[in-house]
Structures are given as C-alpha cells and as structure tokens.
C-alpha positions as CSV (number, residue, x, y, z in Angstrom):
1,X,-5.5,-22.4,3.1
2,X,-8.1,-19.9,1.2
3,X,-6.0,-16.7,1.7
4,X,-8.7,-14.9,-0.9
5,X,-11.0,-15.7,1.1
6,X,-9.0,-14.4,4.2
7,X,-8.5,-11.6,2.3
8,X,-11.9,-10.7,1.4
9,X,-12.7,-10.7,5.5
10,X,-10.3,-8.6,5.9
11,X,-10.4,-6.3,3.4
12,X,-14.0,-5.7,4.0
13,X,-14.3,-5.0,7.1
14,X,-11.1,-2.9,7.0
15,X,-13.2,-1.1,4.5
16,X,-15.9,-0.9,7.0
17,X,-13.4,1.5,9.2
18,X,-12.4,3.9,6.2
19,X,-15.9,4.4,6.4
20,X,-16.9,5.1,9.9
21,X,-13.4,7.1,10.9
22,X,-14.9,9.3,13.2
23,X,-16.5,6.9,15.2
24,X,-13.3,4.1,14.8
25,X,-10.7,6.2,15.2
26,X,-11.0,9.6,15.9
27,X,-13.8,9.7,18.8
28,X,-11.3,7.2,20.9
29,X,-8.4,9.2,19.9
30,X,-10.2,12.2,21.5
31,X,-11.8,10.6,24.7
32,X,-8.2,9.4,25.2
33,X,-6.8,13.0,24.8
34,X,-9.6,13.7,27.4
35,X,-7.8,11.5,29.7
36,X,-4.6,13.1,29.6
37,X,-5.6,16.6,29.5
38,X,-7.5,15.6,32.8
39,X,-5.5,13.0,34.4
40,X,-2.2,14.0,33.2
41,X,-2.4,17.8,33.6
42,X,-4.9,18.6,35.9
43,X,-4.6,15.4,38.5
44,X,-0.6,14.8,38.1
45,X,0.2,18.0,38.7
46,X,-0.7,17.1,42.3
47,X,1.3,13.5,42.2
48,X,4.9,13.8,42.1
49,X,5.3,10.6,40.8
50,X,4.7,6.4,40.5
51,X,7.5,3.8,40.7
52,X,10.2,6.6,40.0
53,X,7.7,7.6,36.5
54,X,5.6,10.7,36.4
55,X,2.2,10.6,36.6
56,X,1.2,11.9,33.1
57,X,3.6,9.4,31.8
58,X,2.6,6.5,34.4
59,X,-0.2,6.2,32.5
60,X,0.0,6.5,29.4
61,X,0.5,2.3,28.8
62,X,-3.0,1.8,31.1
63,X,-4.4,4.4,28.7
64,X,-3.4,2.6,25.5
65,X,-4.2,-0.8,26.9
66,X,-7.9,1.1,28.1
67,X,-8.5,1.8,24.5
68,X,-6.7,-1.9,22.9
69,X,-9.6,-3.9,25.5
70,X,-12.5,-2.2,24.1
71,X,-12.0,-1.5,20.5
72,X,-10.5,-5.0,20.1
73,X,-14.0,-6.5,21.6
74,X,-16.2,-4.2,20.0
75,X,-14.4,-4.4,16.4
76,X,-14.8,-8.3,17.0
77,X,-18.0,-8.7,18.0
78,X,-19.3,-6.2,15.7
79,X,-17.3,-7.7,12.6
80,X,-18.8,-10.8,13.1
81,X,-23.0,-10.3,15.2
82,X,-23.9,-7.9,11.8
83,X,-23.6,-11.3,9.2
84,X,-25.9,-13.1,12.0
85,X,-28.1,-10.2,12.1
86,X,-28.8,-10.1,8.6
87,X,-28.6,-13.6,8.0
88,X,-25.5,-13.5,5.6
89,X,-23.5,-16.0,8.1
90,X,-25.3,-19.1,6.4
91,X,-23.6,-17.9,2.8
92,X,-20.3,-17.9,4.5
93,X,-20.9,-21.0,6.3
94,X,-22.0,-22.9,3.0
95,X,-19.1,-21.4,1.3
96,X,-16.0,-23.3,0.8
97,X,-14.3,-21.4,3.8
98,X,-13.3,-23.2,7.2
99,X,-13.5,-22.0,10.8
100,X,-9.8,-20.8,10.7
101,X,-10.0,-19.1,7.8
102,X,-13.2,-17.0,8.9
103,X,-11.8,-16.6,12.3
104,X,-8.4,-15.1,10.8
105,X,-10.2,-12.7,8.7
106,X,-12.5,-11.5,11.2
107,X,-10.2,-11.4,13.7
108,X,-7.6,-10.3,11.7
109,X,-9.0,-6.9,10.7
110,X,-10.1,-6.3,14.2
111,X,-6.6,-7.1,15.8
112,X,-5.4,-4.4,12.7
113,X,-8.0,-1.5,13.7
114,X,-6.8,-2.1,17.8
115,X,-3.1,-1.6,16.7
116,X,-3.5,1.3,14.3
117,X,-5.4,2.8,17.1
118,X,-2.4,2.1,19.5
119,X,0.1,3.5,17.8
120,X,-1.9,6.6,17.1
121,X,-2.8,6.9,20.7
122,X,1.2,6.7,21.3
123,X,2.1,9.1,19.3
124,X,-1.0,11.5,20.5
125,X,0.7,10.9,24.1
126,X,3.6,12.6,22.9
127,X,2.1,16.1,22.6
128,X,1.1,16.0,26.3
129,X,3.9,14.1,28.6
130,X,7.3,12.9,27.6
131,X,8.2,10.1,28.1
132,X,10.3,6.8,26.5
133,X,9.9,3.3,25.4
134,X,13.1,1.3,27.4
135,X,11.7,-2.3,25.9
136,X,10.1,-1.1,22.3
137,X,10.5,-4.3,21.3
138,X,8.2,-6.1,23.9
139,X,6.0,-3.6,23.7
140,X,4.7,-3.9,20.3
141,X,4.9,-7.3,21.0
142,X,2.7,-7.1,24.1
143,X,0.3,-4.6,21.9
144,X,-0.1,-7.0,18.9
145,X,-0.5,-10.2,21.4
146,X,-3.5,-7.8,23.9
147,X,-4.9,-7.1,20.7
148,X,-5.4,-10.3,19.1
149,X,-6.4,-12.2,22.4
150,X,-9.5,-9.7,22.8
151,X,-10.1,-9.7,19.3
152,X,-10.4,-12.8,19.8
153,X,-12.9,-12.8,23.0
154,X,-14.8,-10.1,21.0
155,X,-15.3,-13.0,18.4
156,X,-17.0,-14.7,20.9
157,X,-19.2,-12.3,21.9
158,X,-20.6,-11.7,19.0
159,X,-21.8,-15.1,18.4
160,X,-23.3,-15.2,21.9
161,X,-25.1,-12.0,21.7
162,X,-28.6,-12.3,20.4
163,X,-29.1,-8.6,20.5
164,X,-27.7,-5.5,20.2
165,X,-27.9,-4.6,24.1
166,X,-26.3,-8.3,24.5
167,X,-23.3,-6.9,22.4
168,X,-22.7,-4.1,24.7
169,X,-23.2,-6.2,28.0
170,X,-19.9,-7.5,28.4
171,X,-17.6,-4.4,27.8
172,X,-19.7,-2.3,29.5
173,X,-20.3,-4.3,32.6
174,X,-17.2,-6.5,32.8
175,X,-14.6,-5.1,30.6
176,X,-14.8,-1.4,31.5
177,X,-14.8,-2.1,35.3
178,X,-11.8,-4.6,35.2
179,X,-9.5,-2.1,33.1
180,X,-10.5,0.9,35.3
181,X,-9.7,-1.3,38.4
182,X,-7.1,-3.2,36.4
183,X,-4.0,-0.3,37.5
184,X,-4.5,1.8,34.3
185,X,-4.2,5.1,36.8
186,X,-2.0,3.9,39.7
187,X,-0.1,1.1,40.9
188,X,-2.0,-1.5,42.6
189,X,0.9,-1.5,45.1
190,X,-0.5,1.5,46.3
191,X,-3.1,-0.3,47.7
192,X,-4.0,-1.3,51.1
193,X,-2.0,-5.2,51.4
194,X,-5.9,-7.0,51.0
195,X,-6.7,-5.4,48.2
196,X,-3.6,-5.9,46.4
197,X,-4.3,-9.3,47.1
198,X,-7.7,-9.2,45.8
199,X,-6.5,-6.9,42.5
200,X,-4.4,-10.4,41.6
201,X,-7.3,-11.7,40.2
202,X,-8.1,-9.1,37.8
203,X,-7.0,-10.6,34.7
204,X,-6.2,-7.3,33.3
205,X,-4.0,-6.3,35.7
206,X,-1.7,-8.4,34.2
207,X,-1.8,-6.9,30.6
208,X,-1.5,-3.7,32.1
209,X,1.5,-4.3,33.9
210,X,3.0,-6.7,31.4
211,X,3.0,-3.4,28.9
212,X,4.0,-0.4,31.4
213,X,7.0,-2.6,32.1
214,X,7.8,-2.3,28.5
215,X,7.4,1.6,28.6
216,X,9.2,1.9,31.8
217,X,11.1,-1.1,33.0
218,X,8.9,-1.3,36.1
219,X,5.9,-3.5,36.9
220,X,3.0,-4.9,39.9
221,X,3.7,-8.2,38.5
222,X,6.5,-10.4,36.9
223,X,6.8,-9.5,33.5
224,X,6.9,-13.6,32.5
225,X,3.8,-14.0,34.2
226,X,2.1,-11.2,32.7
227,X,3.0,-12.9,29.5
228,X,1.9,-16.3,30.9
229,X,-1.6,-15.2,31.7
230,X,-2.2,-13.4,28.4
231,X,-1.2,-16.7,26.3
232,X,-3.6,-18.7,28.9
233,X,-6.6,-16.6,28.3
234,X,-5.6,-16.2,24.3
235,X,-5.3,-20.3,24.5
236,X,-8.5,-20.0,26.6
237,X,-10.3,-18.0,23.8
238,X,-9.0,-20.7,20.7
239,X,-10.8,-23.5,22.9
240,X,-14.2,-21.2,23.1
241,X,-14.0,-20.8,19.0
242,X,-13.1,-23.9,18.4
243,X,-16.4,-25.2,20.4
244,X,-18.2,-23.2,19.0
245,X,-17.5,-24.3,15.3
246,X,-17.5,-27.6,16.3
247,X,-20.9,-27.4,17.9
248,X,-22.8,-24.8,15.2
249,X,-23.3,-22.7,18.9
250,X,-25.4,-19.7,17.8
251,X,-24.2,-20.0,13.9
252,X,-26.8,-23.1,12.9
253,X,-29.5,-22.4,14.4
C-alpha cells in the first residue's frame, strides 16, 4: 500500500477546501440555517410535533443528511472530473499508484469535507431547536458510513460526466428530488397508505430514517434495514469502481 501517495490525494484536495471555504463550507452552513430559520421557526410553530419529536428538531437529521448527499457527490465528482479535464489523470494513471489507492484518496478527502460539514451543521442546529442525540454512537457511525457511500457514487460521477453540465445532472435531477421526497421534513407515515408504499423505494428514505432514529429513537423503517440498504448501495458503488478500473471506462480513452 502507497500511503504517500494516499496522502498526497488527500492532502491536496483537502487543501483545495482551505481554499474555497466560503463556497465548501460556509454557503451550505448558511442555506442550512435558512432551513431552520424557515422550517423550524416559521413552519413548526404551526406543527405541534412528529413521532412524539418537535418539528424544529424532527428535522434536523433530514437536514444534515440533505447537506451529507450533496456535498459528498459534489466533493467526489469534482475531486476527481478536474484531473480528466485538464488531462492530469494520465500522470496518475502511469504513476505507480493502484485503483484503491487513488480511490481512497479521492474519496477519502471527500468523505472528510461531508463529515466536517456534519458536525458543523450539528452544532449550528443547536442555536435554533434543542434537542438530543439518544444513540451518538450510531449516529456518527451512520454519518461517516452516508458519507463515504456517496463519496463514493460521486466518484463515479465524475468519471462518467464528460462535461461540466453532466456533473451537475445527477444531483440536481436525481439526488435533490429523492432527499426532498426522501422524509427529510415529515414522516413518510404521514402519508396517504399508497404513497407510503411508493416512498419504500426511495433509497434515501432509508438513510434518512436510519439517522433520525439515532437522534431520536424513532424511525419509518427498521433501523437494521436502513443499515442493510446503505451497505447494498455502498457494495453497489465498489462493483461500479471496480469496473470501471478494470475496463479504462472514461479514464483511457
């Protein structure tokens, strides 16, 4: 294993952040403040509460996990389309560096931005609602494993996107939609019986309700299947990156 080389992903574009910190961190920090200030104030005033939880603090998991999905993706596929772009990729691929090692460097540093950003998010949450952790344990857990499973997905965009508008595709007209109908705002049992049925295949339900149980000890779905889908879809992502080394997909040509 070539942990300098590891290193030297990581460190650079960890380096990359320090350098665009309004845009990495503080513009999310502040549309996520936006949330609260709207949702939690102005709309939970009017909700008593969800599952036994107030409203400002009902969601405050869907709006960490909200900010985890995106910035993990972007990070990723960012991290890794800019070398394509300016043709630097072939120097890492003729280096002595493998697959893995490039993949945990990449994906490394974008897993690290998501979590920093998590935690700072949690902490911002604090000034608005209270609220408590019952599972603190799971829930980092739940935060690192979200984080690295879309870092990884991000990954894979970035090879497939040939353009910039191609980078943005995905979130934008996939993610986004999924997480805002993914219960990030309410609990998908308050839906009509069909369309609770129908919210089942949201794959992000799952994350969301896998982490509010960990905040709150309640959940739409078994926590052990929320878990369950996450490690399918992170095992999922492996298989994509590992075809897509194997092949030269996007990388060779």
């Amino acid at each position: 294993m070539n942990f300098y080389a590891i290193k030297s992903i990581y460190l650079f574009e960890m380096a990359r952040t320090w350098r665009t910190l309004m845009e990495s961190i503080a513009s999310p920090v502040l549309s996520t403040s936006l949330y609260f200030i709207v949702f939690g104030s102005a709309i939970g005033s009017r909700i008593a509460d969800v599952d036994g939880v107030s409203y400002g603090a009902f969601i405050v998991p869907g709006l960490i996990m909200l900010s985890i999905l995106t910035e993990s993706i972007s990070n990723a596929a960012f991290g890794i389309y800019m070398p394509k772009f300016s043709g630097t990729i072939y120097e890492l691929l003729s280096a002595p560096v493998s697959a893995l090692e490039t993949v945990l460097g990449y994906v490394g540093a974008a897993a690290s931005k998501s979590i920093i950003l998590g935690t700072i998010i949690l902490i911002t949450a604090r000034f608005f609602v209270d609220f408590s952790i019952e599972h603190p344990v799971w829930m980092v857990a739940f935060l690192i494993l979200t984080s690295v499973t879309f870092s990884l997905f991000g990954f894979i965009i970035g090879i497939w996107a040939d353009s910039f508008q191609r980078l943005q595709l995905i979130p934008l007209m996939v993610v986004t939609p999924l997480t805002f109908l993914g219960g990030s705002f309410y609990s998908i049992n308050m839906l009509p019986p069909f369309w609770q049925k129908v919210a089942l295949f949201n794959p992000v339900v799952y994350l969301v309700s896998g982490f509010r149980w960990s905040f709150f000890g309640v959940a739409d779905v078994n926590v052990a299947v929320s878990l369950g889908m996450t490690l399918i879809f992170m095992a999922a992502c492996l298989t994509g990156i590992w075809w897509i080394f194997r092949t030269g997909y996007r990388l060779k040509a």
